[in-house]
C-alpha positions as CSV (number, residue, x, y, z in Angstrom):
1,X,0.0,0.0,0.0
2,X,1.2,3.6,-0.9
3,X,1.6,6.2,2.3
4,X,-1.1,8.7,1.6
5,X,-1.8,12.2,3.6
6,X,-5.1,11.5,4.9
7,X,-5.7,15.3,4.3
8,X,-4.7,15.9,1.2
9,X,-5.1,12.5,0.1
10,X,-2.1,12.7,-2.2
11,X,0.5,9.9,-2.2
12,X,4.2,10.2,-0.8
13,X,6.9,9.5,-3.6
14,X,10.2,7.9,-4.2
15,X,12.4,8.0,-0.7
16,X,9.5,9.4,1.7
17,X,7.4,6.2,0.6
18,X,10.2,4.0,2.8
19,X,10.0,6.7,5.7
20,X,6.7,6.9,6.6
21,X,5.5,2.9,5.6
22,X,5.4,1.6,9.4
23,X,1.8,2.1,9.7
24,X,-1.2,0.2,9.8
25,X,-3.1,3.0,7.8
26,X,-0.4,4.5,5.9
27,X,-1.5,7.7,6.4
28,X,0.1,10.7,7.6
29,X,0.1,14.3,8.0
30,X,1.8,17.4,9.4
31,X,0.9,19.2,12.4
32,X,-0.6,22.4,10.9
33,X,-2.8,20.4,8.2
34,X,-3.8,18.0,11.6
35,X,-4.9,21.1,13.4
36,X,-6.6,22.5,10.9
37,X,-8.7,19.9,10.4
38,X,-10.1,19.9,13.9
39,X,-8.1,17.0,15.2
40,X,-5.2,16.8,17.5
41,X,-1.7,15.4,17.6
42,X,-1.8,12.7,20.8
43,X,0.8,13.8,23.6
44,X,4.2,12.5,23.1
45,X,3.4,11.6,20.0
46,X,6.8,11.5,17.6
47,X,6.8,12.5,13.8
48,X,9.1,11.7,11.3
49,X,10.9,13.8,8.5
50,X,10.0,14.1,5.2
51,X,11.5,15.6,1.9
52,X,9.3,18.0,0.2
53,X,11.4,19.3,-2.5
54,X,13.6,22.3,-2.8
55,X,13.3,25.7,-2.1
56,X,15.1,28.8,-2.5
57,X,17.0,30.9,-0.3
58,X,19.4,33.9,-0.5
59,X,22.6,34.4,1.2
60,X,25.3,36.8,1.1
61,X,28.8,35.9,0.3
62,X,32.1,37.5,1.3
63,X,31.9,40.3,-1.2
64,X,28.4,41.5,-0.4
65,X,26.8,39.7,-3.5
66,X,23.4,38.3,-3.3
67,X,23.6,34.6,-4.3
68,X,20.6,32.5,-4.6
69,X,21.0,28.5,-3.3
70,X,18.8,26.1,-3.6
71,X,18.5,24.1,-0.2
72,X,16.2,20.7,0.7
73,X,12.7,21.7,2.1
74,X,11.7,19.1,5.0
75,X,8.5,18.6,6.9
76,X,7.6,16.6,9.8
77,X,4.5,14.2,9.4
78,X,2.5,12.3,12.5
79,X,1.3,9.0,11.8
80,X,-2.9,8.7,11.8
81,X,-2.3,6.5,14.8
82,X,-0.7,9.2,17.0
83,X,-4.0,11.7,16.4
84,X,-7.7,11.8,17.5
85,X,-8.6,11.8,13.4
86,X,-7.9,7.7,14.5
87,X,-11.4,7.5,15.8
88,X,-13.5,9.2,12.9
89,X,-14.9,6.8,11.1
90,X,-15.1,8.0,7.7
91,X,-12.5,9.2,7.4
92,X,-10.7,5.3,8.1
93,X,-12.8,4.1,5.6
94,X,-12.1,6.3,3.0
95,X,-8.5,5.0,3.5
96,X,-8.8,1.6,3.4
């Protein structure tokens, strides 16, 4: 089965598929998009890291220039089992 974010309901890809695959739903989400939803993270709950592409940022070298570098973009997902979105039901079944 493909890790999904059971917000968005897109698939993970290529590396973050291996990261986030211990999981009896294989779903996942970040904090914000948890919250936002009206559900909550469970206490002591651990996330893992994820690669979301890259992103630019500027930084100034020796000589005052402006240089643009392009650095990886992370993001930390919970697993379904570590929030209260566990217990609504639809929301499951839609996943399985």
């Amino acid at each position: 089965m493909t890790p999904v974010n059971f917000i968005t309901k897109n698939k993970y890809q290529g590396g973050n598929q291996a990261l986030v695959s211990k999981s009896k739903y294989y779903a996942f989400a970040t904090f914000r998009q948890i919250a936002n939803a009206g559900y909550k993270v469970n206490k002591g709950a651990k996330g893992q890291a994820i690669f979301c592409g890259f992103q630019p940022v500027d930084q100034i070298d020796s000589k005052g220039h402006i240089k643009t570098k392009s650095v990886p973009k992370m993001a930390i997902v919970f697993d379904i089992a570590d929030t209260t979105a566990l217990t609504d039901k639809k929301l499951i079944s839609e996943l399985r």
